[in-house]
C-alpha angles and dihedrals in degrees: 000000000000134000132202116269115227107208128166126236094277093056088043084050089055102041087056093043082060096040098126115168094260097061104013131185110239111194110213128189123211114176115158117170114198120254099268097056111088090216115117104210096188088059087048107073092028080064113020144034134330144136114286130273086006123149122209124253101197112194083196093063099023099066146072107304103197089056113117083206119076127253096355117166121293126243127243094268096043103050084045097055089044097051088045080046089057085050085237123177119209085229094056120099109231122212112196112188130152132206094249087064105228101013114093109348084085094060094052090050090044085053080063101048088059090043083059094248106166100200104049119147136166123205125236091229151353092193085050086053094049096038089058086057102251126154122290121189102225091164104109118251131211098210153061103218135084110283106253102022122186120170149162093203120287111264115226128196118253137288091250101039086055088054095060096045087057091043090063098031103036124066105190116201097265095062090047096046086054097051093047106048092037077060083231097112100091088043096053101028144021107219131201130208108197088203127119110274078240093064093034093051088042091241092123133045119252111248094245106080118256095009110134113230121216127099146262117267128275088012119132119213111249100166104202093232083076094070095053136071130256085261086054094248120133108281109242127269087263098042091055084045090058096036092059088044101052097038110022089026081225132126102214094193098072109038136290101270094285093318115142089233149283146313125210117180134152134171096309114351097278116107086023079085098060086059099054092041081053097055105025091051107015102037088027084214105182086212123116113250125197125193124222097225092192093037109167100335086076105022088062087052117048096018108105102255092254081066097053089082107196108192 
């Protein structure tokens, strides 16, 4: 199975440098601001800058419309339509990045890598592309898709094929609920909430009105600012080493102590990504990862309230 490629600006200029038709790069922004920023992300880069030639991935379109919980993952049919809507092609390589620099971008590969894409990168990160002086594209733009598409239909896997991926990627609430009310779910998993300290211990509100904060139980608070460096790009393979020995007392390159693997999970799925990026390509952990699509969002929602812990 693949996993997303974390490269830095000079990679991504290279890649570019070596794009032919036959196996092209397609730049792809995915900038997703959470629900309490005022800043519109789609009108951004219809009006403002971005690198050259990108499309858009927008969380907020590319998902499972009848979810009362935002962005959750797309079906089979929808992820196929949208990727055949960017005018994609399976041989290009596609680079996923966001203006926030590690926030959403990870999410959207990660969206590629269940669909069975083989050439998917992220780049670490845009503000590290501009700051070197690099080109950035300011003319407005009327669409969504890759400047200079040309296509035969993207070719999905198959439908099958699709299910497995989520199966090994994807725990759903049931299964959750069950492993934590059975109390088997710190025997069998460690599990990560991306979350602030604040939102995990229940000190500080969640940023969707009304929402509770506080965390499932048995997780451990891993925010995913701590994975990465004071510039916001990922930590490096021996810094996250050192960062799940001295706090979590885990090396995470062998296994976790007999579990069957971990957990990573945040307000919406989002920067649960970045986790399991950090430690799947980063860390190259050999361990099995499974997102909580519906993380706390859900959790908060539908969980009994015994099993809503505040510390």
């Amino acid at each position: 199975m693949g996993k997303v490629k974390v490269i830095n600006s000079h990679v991504f200029k290279q890649l570019v440098e070596k794009s032919i038709p036959s196996s092209r790069v397609i730049k792809l922004d995915a900038t997703w601001y959470m629900p309490n920023n005022p800043k519109n992300a789609k009108q951004e880069f219809l009006n403002q800058a971005r690198i050259p030639g990108s499309g858009y991935f927008d969380l907020d379109e590319i998902c499972d419309p009848n979810s009362k919980y935002p962005h959750m993952l797309a079906n089979y049919d929808i992820l196929n339509s949208s990727l055949n809507g960017l005018g994609l092609n399976k041989s290009d390589k596609l680079v996923f990045y966001d203006k926030s620099g590690i926030f959403s971008s990870p999410r959207a590969a990660w969206n590629l890598i269940l669909g069975g894409h083989e050439q998917v990168f992220l780049l670490d990160h845009y503000k590290d592309y501009v700051n070197e002086g690099n080109e950035v594209s300011k003319e407005p733009v009327d669409d969504f898709r890759p400047q200079a598409v040309t296509t035969n239909g993207y070719e999905m896997i198959s439908g099958e094929a699709y299910s497995k991926n989520y199966a090994q990627q994807v725990i759903e609430y049931e299964e959750l609920l069950e492993l934590v009310s059975t109390g088997k779910l710190a025997e069998q998993y460690i599990t990560f909430d991306a979350r602030s300290n604040d939102r995990f211990s229940g000190a500080a509100p969640e940023p969707r009105p009304g929402l509770p904060s506080g965390h499932v139980p048995s997780s451990l608070n891993l925010p995913f600012t701590k994975v990465l460096n004071e510039n916001g790009n990922f930590k490096s393979k021996s810094e996250l080493v050192d960062l799940f020995k001295a706090d979590y007392g885990l090396d995470l390159t062998k296994s976790v102590n007999g579990r069957k693997g971990i957990i990573v999970m945040c307000g919406t799925g989002v920067t649960a990504v970045i986790l399991r990026v950090a430690i799947e390509s980063i860390l190259e952990s050999p361990i099995p990862i499974k997102v909580y699509d519906g993380s706390w969002t859900e959790w908060a929602q539908r969980a009994p309230t015994e099993l809503i812990v505040k510390d």
